[in-house]
C-alpha positions as CSV (number, residue, x, y, z in Angstrom):
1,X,-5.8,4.0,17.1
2,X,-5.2,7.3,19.0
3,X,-0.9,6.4,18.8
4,X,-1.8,5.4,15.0
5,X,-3.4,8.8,14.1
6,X,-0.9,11.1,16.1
7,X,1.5,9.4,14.0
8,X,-0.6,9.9,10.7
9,X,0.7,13.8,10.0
10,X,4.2,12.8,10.9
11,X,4.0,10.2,8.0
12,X,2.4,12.2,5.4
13,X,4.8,14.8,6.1
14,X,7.4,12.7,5.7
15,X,6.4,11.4,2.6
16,X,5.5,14.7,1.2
17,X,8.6,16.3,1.7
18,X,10.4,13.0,0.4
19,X,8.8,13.6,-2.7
20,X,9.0,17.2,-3.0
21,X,12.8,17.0,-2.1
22,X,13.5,13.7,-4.4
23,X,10.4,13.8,-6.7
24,X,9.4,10.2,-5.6
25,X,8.7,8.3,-2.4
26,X,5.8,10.0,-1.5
27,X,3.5,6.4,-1.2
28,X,7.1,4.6,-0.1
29,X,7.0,6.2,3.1
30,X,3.2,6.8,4.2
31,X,1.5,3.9,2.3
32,X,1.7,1.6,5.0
33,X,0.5,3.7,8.2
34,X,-2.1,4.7,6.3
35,X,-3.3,1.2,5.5
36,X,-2.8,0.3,9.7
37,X,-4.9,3.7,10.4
38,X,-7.9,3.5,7.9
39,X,-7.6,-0.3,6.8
40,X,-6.5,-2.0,3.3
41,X,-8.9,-0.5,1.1
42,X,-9.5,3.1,2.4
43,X,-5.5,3.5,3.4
44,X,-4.6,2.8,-0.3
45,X,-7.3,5.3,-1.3
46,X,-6.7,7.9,1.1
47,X,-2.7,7.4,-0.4
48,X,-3.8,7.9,-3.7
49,X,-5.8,10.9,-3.2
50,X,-3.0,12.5,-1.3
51,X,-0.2,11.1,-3.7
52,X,-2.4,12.9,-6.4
53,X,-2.3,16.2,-4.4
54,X,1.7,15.7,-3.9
55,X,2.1,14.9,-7.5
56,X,0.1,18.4,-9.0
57,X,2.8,20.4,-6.8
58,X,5.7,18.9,-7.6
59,X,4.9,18.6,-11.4
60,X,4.0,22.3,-11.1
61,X,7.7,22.9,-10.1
62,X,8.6,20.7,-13.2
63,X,6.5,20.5,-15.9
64,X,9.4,22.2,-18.2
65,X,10.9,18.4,-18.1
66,X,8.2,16.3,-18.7
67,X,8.4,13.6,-21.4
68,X,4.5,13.8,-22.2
69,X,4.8,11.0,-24.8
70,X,6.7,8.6,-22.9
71,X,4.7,9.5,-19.4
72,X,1.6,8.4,-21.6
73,X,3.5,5.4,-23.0
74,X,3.8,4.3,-19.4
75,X,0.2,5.1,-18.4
76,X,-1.8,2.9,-20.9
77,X,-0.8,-0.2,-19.9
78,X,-1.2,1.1,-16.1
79,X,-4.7,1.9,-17.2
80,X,-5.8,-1.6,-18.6
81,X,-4.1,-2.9,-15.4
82,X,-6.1,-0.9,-12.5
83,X,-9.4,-2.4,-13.2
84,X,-8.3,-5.9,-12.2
85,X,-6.6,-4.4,-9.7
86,X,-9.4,-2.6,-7.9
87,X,-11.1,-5.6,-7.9
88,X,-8.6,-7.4,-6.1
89,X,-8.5,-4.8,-3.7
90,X,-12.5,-5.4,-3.2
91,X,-12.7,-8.7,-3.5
92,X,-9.6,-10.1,-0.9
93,X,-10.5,-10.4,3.1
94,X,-9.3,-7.2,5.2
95,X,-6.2,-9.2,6.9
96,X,-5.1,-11.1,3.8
97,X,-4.9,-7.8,2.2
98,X,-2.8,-6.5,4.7
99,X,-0.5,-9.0,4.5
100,X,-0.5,-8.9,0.9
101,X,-0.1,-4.9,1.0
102,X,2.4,-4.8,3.3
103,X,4.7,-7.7,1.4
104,X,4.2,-5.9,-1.8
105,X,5.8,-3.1,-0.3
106,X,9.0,-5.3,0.7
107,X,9.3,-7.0,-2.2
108,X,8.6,-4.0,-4.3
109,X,11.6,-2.0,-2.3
110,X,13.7,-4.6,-2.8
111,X,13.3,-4.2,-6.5
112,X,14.5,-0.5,-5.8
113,X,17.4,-1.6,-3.7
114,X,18.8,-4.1,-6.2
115,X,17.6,-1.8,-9.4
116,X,21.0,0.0,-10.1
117,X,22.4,-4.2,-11.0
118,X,18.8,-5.3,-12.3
119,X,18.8,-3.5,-15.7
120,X,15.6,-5.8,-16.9
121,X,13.0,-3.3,-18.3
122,X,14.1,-2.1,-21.6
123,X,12.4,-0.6,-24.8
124,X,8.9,-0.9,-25.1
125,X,8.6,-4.3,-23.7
126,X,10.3,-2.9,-20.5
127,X,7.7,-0.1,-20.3
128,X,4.4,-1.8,-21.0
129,X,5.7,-4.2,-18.4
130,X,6.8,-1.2,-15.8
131,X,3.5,0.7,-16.5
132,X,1.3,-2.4,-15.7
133,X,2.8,-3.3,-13.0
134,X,2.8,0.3,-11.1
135,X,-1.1,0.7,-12.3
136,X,-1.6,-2.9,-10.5
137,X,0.4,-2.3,-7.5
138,X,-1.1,1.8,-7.5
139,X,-4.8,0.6,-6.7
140,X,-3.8,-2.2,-4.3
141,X,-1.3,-0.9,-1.9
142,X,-0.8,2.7,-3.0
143,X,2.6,2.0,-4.3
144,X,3.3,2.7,-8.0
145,X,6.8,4.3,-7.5
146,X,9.2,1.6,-7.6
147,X,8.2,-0.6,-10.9
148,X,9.0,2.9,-13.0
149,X,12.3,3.6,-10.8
150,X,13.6,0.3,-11.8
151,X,12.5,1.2,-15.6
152,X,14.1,4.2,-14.9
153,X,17.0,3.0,-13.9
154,X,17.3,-0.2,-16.5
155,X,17.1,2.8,-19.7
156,X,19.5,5.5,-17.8
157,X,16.4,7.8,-17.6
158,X,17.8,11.0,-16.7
159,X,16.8,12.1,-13.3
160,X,15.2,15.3,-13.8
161,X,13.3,14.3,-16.4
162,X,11.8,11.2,-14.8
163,X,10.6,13.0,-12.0
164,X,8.4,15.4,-13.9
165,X,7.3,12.5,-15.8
166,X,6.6,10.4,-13.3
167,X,4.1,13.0,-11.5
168,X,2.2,12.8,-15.0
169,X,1.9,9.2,-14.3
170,X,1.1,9.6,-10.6
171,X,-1.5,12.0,-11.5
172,X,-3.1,9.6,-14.0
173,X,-2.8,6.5,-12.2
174,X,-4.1,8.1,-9.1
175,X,-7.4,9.7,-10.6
176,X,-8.4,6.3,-12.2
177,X,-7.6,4.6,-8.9
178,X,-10.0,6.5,-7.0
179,X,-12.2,6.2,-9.8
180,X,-12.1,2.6,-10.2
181,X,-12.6,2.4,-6.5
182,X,-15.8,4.0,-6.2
183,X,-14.2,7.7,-5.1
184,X,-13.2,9.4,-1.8
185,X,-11.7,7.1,1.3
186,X,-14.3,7.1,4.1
187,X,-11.9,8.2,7.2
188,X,-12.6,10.1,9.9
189,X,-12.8,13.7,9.7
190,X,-9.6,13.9,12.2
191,X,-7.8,11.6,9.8
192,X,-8.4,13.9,6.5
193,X,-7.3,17.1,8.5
194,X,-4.1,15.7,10.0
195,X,-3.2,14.1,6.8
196,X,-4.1,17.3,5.1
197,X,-2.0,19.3,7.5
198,X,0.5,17.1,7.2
199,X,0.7,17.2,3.6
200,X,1.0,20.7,3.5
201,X,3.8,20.9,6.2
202,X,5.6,18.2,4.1
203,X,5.3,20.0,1.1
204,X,6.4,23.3,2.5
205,X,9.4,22.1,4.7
206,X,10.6,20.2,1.1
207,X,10.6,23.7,-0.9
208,X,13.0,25.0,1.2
209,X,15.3,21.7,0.8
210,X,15.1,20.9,-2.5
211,X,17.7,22.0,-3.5
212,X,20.4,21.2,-0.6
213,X,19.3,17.5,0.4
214,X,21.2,15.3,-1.1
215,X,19.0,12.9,-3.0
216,X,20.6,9.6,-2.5
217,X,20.3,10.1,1.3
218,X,16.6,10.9,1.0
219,X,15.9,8.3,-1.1
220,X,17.8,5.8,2.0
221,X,15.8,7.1,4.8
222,X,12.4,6.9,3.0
223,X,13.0,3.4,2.1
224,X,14.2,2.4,5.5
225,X,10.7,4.0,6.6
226,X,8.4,2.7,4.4
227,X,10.2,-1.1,5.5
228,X,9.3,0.0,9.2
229,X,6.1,0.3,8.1
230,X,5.3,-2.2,5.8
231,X,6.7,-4.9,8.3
232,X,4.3,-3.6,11.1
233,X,1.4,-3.6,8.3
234,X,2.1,-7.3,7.8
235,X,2.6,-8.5,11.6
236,X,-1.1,-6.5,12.2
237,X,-2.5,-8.4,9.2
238,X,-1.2,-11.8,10.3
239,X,-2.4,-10.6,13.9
240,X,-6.3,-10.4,12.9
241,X,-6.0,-13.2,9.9
């Protein structure tokens, strides 16, 4: 636990900055230490509390592009879809979970991978199936982002303005997650701190590379990391099944 947590505000930084630099990837890259420090059901709600944070500040910096009406198109079928989701996340043993959380994250990364030849989620259809399925996956394992990257991607969504969108949704999705799940992760007090220093480091260090890191490259790394992660999140699940 002590190598897990001195690891903790290396991840959140990581993912902070990811998403302040690329405006997603924030759950992508921390998601799955989280889960290995504070366990399946607290890690996903201590990522959503700080994906929440992450996604005020970087909406702040781009409100001006925000699609409101299709962000909310998006976030009603995410909303019918947390409740069952928070009770899966309630209901399924510790290590199952784990496993479950941490294959998620594969398979939903794949989707990413592949999304620029997997033009699938069109029209409304497309959204209401997109929005459901980052509401589901949001309460579970703390990983919304990739479901609305490959609707993003399967419309030609313009990249500026799906980022400031997509913090509207994050923002949503993540205050009914925590809401759904009964409120605040109980963690450690030296958890909350390092993640909260981390966040702000991450957040600060991606202001001042916004605007010279090259997205694509950002977008690489944080999906390499969030593989790392997810793979050690299932071999610990398997480990303790």
């Amino acid at each position: 636990m002590t190598a897990e947590l001195a690891l903790l505000p290396l991840s959140v930084m990581a993912g902070a900055l990811t998403q302040r630099v690329t405006g997603i990837g924030f759950a992508l890259v921390c998601a799955p230490l989280l889960v290995l420090v504070a366990g399946p059901f607290d890690g996903v709600l201590l990522a959503n509390l700080l994906g929440l944070l992450v996604s005020a500040v970087v909406l702040a910096a781009h409100w001006r592009e925000t699609q409101w009406r299709k962000g909310l198109l998006l976030a009603v079928p995410a909303v019918l879809a947390i409740p069952p989701g928070a009770w899966v996340a309630r209901t399924v043993e510790a290590p199952q979970l784990m496993v479950v959380i941490g294959l998620t994250v594969i398979v939903a990364l794949g989707a990413v991978v592949l999304s620029e030849r997997a033009r699938v989620l069109r029209g409304r259809g497309g959204a209401v199936v997109a929005g459901g399925a980052s509401g589901f996956m949001n309460v579970t394992a703390g990983v919304g982002g990739p479901a609305l990257v490959l609707y993003a991607v399967s419309t030609g969504w313009e990249h500026r303005r799906f980022v400031a969108t997509f913090q509207l949704f994050s923002i949503l999705t993540n205050t009914l997650s925590l809401v759904a799940k009964g409120g605040l992760p109980q963690i450690s007090t030296a958890a909350l701190l390092v993640s909260l220093l981390g966040l702000g480091l991450g957040l600060a260090g991606g202001q001042r590379l916004a605007r010279r890191v090259d997205h694509e490259l950002a977008r690489h790394l944080a999906i390499g990391l969030a593989l790392v992660g997810a793979a050690f999140t299932v071999v610990k699940g398997v480990l303790t099944w």
